[in-house]
MMTF fields as JSON, N, C-alpha, C and O atoms, coordinates in Angstrom:
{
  "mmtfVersion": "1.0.0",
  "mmtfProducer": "UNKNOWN",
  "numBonds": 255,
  "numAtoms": 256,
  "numGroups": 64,
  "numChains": 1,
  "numModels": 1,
  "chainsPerModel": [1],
  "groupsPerChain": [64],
  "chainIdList": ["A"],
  "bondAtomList": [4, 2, 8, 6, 12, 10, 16, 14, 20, 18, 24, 22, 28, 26, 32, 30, 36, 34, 40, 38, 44, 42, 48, 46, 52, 50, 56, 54, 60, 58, 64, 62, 68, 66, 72, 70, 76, 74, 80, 78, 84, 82, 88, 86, 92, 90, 96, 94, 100, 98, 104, 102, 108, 106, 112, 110, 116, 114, 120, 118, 124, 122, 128, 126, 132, 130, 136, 134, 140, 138, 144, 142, 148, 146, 152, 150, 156, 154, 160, 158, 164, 162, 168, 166, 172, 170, 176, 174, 180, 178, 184, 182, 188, 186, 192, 190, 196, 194, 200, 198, 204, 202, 208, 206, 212, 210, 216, 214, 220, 218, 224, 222, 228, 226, 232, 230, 236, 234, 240, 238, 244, 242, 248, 246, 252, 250],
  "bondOrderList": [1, 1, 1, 1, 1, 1, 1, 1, 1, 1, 1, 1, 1, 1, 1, 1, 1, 1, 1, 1, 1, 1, 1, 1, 1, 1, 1, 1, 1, 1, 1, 1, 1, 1, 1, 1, 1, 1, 1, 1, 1, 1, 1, 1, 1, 1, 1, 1, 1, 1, 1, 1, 1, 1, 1, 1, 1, 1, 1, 1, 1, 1, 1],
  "groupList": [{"groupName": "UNK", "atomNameList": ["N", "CA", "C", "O"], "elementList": ["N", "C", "C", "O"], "formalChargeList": [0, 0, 0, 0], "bondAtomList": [1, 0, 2, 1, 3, 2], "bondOrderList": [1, 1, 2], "singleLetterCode": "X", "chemCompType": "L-PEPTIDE LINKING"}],
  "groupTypeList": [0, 0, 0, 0, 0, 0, 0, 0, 0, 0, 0, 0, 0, 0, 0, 0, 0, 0, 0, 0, 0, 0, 0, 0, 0, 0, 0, 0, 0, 0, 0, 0, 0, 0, 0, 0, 0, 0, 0, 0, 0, 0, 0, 0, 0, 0, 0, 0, 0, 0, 0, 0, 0, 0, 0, 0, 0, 0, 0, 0, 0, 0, 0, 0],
  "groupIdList": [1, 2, 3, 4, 5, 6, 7, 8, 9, 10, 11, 12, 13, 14, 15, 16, 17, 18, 19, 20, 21, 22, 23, 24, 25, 26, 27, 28, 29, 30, 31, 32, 33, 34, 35, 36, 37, 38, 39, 40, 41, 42, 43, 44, 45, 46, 47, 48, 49, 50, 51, 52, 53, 54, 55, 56, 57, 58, 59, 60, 61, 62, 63, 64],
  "secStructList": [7, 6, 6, 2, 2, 2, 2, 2, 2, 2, 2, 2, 2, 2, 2, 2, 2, 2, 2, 2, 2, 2, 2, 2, 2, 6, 2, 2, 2, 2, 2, 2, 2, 1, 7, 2, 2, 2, 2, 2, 2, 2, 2, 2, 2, 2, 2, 2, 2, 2, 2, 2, 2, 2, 2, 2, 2, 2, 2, 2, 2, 6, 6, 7],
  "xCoordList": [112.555, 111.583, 112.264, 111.719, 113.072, 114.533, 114.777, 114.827, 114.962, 115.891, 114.623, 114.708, 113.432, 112.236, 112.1, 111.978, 112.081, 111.831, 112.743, 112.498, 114.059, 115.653, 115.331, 115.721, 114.64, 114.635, 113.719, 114.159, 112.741, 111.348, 111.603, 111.199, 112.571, 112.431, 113.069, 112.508, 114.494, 115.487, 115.065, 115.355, 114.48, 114.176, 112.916, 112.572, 112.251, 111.054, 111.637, 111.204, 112.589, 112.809, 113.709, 113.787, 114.519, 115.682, 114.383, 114.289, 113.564, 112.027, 111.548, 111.355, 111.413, 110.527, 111.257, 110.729, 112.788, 113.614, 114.018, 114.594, 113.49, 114.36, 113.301, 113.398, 111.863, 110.865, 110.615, 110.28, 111.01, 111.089, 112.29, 112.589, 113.317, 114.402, 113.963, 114.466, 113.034, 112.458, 111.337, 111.811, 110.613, 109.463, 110.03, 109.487, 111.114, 112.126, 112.858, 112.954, 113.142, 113.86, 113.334, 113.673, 112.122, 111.655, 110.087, 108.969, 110.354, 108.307, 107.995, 106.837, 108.538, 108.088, 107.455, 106.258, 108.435, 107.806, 106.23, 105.085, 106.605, 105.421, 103.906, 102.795, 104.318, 103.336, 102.371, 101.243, 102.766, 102.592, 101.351, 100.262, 101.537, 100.792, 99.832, 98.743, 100.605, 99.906, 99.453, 100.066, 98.491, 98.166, 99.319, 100.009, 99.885, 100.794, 100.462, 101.231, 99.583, 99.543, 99.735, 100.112, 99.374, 99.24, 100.711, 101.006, 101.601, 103.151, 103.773, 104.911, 103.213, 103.92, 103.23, 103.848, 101.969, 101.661, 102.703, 103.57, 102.648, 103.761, 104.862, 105.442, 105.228, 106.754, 107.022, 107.883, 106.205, 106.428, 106.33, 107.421, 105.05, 104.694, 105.874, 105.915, 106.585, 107.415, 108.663, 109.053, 109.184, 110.207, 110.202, 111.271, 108.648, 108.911, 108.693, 109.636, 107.92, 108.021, 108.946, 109.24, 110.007, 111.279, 112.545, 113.308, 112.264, 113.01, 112.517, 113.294, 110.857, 110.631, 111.544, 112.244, 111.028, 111.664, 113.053, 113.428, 113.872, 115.157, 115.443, 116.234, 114.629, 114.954, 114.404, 115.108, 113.212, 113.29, 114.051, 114.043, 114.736, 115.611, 116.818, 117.514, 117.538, 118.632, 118.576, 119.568, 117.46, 117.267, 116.909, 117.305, 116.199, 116.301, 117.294, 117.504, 118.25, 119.734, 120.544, 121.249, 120.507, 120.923, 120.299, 120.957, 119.332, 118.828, 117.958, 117.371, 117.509, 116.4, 115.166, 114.181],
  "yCoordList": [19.485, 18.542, 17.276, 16.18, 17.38, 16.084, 15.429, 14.203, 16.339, 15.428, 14.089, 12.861, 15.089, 13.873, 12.903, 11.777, 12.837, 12.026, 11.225, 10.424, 11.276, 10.365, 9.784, 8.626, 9.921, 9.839, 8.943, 7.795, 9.05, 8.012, 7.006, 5.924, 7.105, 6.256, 5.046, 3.953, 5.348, 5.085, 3.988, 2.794, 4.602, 4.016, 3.116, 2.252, 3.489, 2.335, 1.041, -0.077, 1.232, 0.273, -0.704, -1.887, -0.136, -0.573, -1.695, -2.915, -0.793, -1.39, -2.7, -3.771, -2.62, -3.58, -4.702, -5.813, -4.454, -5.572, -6.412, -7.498, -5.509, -6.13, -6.994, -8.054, -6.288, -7.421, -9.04, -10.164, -8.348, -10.141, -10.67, -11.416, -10.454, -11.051, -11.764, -12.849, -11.079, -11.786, -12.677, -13.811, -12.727, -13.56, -14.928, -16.026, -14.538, -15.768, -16.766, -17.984, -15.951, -16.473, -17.374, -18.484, -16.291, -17.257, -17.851, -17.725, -18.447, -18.45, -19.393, -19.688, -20.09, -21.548, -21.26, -21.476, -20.617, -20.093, -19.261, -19.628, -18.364, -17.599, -18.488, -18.305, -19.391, -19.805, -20.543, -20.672, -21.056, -21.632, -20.446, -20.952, -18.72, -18.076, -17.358, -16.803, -17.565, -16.856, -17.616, -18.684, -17.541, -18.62, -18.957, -17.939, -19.81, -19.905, -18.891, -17.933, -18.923, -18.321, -16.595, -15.845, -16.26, -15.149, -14.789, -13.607, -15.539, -15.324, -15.48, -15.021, -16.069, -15.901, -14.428, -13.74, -14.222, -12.437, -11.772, -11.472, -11.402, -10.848, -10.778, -9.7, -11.539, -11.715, -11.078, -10.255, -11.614, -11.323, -10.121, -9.564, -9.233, -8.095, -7.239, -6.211, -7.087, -6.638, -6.36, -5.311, -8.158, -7.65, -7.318, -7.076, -7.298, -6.253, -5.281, -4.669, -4.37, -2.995, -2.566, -1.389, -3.724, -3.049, -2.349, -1.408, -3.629, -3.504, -2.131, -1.176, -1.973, -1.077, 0.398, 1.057, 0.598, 1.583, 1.933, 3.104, 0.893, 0.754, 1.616, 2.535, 1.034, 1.419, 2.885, 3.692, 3.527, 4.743, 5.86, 7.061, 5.188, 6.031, 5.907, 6.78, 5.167, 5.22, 5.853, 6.171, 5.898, 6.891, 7.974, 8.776, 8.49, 9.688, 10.401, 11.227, 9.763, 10.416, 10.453, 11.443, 9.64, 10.001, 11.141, 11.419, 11.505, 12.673, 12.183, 13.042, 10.354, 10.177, 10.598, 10.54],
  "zCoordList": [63.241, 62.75, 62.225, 62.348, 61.829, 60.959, 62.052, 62.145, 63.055, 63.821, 64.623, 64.609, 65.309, 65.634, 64.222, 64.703, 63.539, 62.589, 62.211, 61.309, 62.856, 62.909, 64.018, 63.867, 65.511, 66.451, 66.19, 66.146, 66.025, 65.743, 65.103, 65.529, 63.535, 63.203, 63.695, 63.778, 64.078, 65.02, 66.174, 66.245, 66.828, 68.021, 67.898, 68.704, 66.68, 66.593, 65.863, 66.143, 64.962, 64.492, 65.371, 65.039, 66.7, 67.387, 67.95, 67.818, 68.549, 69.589, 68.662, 69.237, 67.608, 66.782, 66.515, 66.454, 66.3, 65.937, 67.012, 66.953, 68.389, 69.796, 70.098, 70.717, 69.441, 69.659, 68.911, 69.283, 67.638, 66.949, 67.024, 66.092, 68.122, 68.078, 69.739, 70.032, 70.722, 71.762, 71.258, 71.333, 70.979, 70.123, 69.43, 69.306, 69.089, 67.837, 69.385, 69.537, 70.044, 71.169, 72.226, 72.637, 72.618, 73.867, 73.02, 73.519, 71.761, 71.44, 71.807, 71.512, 72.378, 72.842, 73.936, 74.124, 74.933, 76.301, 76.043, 76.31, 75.593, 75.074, 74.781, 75.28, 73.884, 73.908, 74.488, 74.013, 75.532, 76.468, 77.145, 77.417, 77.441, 77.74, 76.636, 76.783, 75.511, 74.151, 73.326, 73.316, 72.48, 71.216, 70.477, 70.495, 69.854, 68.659, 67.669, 67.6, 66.988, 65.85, 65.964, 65.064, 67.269, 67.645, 68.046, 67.872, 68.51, 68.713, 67.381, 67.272, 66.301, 65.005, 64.18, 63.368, 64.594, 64.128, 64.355, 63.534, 65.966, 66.373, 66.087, 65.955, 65.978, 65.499, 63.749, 63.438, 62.978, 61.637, 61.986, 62.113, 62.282, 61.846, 62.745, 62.069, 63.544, 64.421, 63.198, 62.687, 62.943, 62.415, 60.881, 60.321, 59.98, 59.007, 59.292, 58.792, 59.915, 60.646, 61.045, 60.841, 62.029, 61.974, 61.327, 61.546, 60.154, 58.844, 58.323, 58.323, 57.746, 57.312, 57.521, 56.753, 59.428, 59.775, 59.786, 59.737, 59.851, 59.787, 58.18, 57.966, 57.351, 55.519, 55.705, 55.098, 56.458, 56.234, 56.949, 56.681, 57.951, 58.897, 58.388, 58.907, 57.511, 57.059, 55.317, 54.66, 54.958, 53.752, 53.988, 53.142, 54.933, 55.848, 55.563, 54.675, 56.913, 57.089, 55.735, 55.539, 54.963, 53.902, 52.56, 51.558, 52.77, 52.2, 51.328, 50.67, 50.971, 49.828, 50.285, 49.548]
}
């Protein structure tokens, strides 16, 4: 059960950060097909979710 829950958190946060680090990158392009404001949702909410998960997968593994 530990280990899915290292795995999840892991990989969602790798997913979320790879997303606001594409969003930060190409948002110009993006927006062009996406609303602005709607490519800056994205982006925020990505990379605090990422963070989030990142803080509970590394307090996880550490036993807090």
């Amino acid at each position: 059960m530990f280990g899915q829950y290292y795995m999840i958190t892991g990989t969602g946060a790798f997913a979320l950060i790879l997303l606001a680090v594409i969003t930060g990158l190409f948002g110009r392009n993006l927006r062009k097909v996406i609303p602005g404001p709607a490519v800056l949702k994205i982006h925020k909410f990505s990379a605090l979710t990422g963070v989030l998960c990142a803080l509970l997968h590394v307090l996880g593994v550490h036993g807090y």
